[in-house]
C-alpha positions in Angstrom: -48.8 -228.3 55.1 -51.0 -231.4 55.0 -54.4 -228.7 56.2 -54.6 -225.2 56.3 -57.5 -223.4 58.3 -58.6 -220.2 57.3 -61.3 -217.8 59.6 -62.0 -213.9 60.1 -62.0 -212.8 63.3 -64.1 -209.1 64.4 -61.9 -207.0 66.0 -62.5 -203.6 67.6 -63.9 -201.0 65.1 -61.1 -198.2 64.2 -61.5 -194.5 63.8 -59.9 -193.4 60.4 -60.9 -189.9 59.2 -63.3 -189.0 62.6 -65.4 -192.2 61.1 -65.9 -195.6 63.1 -64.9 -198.6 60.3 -65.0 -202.2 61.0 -61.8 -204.8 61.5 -61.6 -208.2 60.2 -58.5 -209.9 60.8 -57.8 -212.6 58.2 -55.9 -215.8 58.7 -54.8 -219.0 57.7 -53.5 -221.7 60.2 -51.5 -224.6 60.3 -53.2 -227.3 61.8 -50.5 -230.1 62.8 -48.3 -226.9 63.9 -50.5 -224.4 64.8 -48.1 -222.0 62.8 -49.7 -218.8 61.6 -49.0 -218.7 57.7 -50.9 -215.5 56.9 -52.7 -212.7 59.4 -54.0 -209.4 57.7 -56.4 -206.7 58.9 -59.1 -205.6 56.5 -62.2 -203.7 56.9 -64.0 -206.2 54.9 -64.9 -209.7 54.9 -64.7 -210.2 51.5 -64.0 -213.5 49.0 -61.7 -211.0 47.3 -60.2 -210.2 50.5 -59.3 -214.3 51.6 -57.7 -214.4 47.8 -55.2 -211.8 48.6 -54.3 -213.5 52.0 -54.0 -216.9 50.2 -51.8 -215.7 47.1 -48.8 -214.3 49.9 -49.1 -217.6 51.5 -48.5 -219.9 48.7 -45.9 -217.6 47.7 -43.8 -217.9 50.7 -45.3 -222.0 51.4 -47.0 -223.2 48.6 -49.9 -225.0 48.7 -51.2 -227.0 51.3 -53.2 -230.8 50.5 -56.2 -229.1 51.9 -58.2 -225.9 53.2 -61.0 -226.2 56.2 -63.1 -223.4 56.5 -66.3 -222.3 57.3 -69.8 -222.2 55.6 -69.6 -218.1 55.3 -69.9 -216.4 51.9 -66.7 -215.3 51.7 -65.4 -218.7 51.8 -68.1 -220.1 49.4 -67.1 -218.2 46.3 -66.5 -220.1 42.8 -63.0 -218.7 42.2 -61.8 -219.7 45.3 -63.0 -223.3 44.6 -61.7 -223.0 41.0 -58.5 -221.7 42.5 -58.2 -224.6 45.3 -58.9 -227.1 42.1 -56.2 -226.4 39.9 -53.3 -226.3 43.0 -54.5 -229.7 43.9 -55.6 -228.4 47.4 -58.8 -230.1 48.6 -61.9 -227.6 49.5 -62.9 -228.6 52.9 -66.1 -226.8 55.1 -67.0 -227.7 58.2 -70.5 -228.9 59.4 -73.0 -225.8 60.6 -73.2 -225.3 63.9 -70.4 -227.7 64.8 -68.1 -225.2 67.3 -65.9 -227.9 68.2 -64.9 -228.4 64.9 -63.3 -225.1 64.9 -61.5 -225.4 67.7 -58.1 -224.8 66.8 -58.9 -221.9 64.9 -61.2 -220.0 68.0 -58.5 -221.0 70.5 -56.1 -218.9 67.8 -58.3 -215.8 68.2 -58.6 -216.1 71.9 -55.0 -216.0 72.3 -54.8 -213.3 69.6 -57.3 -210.8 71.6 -55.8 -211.7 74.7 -52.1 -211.0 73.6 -52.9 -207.8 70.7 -56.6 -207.3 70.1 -57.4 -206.2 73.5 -54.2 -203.1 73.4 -54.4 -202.1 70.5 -55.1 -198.2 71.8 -55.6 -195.5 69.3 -54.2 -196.8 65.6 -54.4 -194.4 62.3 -54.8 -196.9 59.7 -55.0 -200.8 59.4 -51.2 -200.8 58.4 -51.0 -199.8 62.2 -53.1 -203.1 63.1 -51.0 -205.0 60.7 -47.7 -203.9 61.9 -48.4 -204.6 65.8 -50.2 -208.3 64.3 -46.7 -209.1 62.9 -44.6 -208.4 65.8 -47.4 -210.3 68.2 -46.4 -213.8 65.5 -42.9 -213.4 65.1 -41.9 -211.7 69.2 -44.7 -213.7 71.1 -46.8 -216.2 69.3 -44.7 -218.3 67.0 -41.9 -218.6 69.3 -43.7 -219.3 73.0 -43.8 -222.9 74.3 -47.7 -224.2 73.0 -48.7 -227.1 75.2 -50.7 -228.9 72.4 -47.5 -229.0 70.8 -45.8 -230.6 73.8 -43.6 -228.0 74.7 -42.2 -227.5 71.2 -43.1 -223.7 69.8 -45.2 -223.4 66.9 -42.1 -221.9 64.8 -40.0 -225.2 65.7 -42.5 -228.0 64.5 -43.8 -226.2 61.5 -40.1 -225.6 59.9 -38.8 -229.6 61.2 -41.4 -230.7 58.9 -39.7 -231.7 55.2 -41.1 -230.3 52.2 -41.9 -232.5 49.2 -41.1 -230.9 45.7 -44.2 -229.6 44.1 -43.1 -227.8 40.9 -45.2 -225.1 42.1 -44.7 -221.5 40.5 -45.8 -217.8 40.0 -46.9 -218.9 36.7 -49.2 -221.9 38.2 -50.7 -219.6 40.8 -51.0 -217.0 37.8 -53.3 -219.9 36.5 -55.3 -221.0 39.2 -56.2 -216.8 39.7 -57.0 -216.2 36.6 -60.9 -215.8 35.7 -62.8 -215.9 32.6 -66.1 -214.7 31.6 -68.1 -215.1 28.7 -69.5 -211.6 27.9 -70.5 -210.0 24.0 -68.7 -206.7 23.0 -70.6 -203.6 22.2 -70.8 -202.0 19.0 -69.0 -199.6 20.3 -66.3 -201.8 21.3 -66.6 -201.3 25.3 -67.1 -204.1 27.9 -67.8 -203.9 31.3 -65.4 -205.8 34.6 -66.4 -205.7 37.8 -68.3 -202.5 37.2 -65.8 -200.7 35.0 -65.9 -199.5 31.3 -63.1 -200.4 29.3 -62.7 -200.3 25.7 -60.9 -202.5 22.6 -58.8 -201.0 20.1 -59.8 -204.5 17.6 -63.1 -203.1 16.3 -63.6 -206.7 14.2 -65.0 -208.1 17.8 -67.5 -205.5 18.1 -70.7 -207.8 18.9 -69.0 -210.7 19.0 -68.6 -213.0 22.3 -65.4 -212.8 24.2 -63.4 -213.9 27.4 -62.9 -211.4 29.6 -60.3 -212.6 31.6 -58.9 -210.6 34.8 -55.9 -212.6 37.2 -56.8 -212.1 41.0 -53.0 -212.0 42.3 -52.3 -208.8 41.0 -55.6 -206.3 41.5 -54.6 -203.6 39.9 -53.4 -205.3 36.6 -55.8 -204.5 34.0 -58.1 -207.4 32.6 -57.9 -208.5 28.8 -60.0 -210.2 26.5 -59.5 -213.7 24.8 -60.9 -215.0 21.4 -60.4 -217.6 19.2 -56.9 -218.3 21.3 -55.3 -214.6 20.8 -55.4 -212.0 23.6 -56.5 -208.4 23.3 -55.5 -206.0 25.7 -58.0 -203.6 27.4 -58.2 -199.8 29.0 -59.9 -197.7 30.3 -62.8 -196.0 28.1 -62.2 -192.7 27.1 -65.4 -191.0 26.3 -64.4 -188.0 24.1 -62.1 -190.4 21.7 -64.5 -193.3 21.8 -67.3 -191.0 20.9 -65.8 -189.6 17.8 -64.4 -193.0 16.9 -65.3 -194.8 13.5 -67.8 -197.8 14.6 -66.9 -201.3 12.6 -69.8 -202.1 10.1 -72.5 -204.7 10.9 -71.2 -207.9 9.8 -74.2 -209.2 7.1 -76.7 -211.4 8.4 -76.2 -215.2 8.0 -78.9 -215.5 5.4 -79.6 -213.0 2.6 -83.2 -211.7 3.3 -83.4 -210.2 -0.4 -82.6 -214.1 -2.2 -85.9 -216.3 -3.2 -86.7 -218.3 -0.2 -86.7 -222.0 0.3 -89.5 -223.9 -1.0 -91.9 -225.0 1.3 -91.6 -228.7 1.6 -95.4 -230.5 1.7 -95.9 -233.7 3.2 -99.1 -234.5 2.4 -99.0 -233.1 -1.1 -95.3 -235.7 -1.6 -97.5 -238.7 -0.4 -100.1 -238.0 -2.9 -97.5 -237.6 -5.7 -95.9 -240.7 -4.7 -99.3 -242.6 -4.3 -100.6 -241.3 -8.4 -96.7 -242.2 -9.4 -96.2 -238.7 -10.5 -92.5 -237.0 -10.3 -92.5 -234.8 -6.8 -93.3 -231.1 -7.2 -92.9 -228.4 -4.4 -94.7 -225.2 -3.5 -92.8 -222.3 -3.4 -92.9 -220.7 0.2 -95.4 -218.1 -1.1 -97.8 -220.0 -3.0 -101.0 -221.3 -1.2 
């Protein structure tokens, strides 16, 4: 729990639906125990993708005192440095072009292709992959003799080791998932997340500038907005109902454009008055 290494490894593309798709098997690593804490098959290699992988292993762990990974993009992303600052885990990435650095992690995916990778034979679907990747950790891998380890399975050392108190909680990693984004309502009261339309029922914030906030440990759970400390919920835009809807009036301008203006203040003109000993006088903005 002290460092946690995290990598994708390309596995052998999969036909689903007569169509070739890629495999990237996530994972995250325990260094001092080389104990697997999370292994998932995607077809992407996404920052999205490492979030999901990391949320089910702080459920089940908690957080680790730091994360070593690579210089990729999906390990490069804001919210997972965000996410890494407010568990306390330090953000670690290794040098470029330093292989050795990554040793423990590439000896992982040697034994990984040599023991599951390689036989994996005709699969349907990445639960397929997934299933046959947790009975390679839990039958084979976790429990085998590792000689780094002296002997002692990877299973054995990682549970011997105590665990201090952390106070940690679904409502801290709720937290540290959580993004927000500074973004100003349309008139018609619709926003846009990640490429979505979804509407307000408050029409007071229509033009006004919002947080649109969306938690990361739950994708499907529907984003919300936040202003001035309250939180507005958000669906879905429906186009027929929206379109017939009553739109908010314009909130006035700041300034009333129909008042007299300001005078014009005249430097020159104040000197001279000053200089004669004559009370000040202004020009009116539309006198010349």
């Amino acid at each position: 729990m002290a460092l946690w290494h995290a990598d994708v490894c390309h596995g052998p593309g999969l036909t689903v639906g007569g169509k070739v798709r890629p495999l990237r098997i996530h994972a995250l690593l325990d260094d001092a125990s080389r104990y697997v804490v999370a292994l998932e098959a995607h077809h992407t290699e996404r920052e999205v993708d490492m979030l999901g992988l990391m949320v089910r292993a702080l459920r089940k762990h908690g957080p680790p005192d730091a994360l070593y990974l690579d210089n990729g993009a999906t390990y490069r992303g804001e919210t997972l440095a965000t996410a890494c600052a407010r568990i306390g885990t330090s953000l670690l990435h290794a040098r470029p072009y330093d292989a050795p650095a990554r040793g423990k992690m590439e000896r992982f995916w040697r034994t990984l292709r040599e023991g599951c990778l390689d036989f994996l034979g005709p699969v349907a679907s990445l639960h397929d992959v997934n299933v046959r990747l947790c009975a390679f950790l839990d039958a084979h891998y976790h429990v085998t003799s590792h000689a780094a380890l002296l002997g002692a399975t990877p299973k054995t050392v990682f549970e011997a080791a105590p665990r201090a108190p952390d106070g940690f909680d679904e409502a801290k990693l709720r937290e540290a998932l959580t993004t927000r984004t500074r973004r100003r309502v349309r008139r018609d009261t619709t926003v846009v997340v990640d490429g979505v339309d979804y509407e307000l029922d408050a029409g007071h914030l229509a033009g006004r500038l919002v947080h649109l906030c969306r938690c990361l440990v739950d994708l499907g759970e529907t984003p919300w907005a936040e202003f001035e400390g309250k939180r507005y919920a958000l669906h879905p835009v429906d186009a027929v109902k929206n379109s017939r809807r009553k739109r908010p009036l314009r909130r006035p301008p700041i300034h009333d454009e129909t008042s007299r203006p300001h005078p014009a203040f005249d430097p020159p003109l104040a000197l001279l008055d000053r200089a004669v000993g004559r009370p000040p006088r202004h020009r009116d903005a539309g006198e010349s």
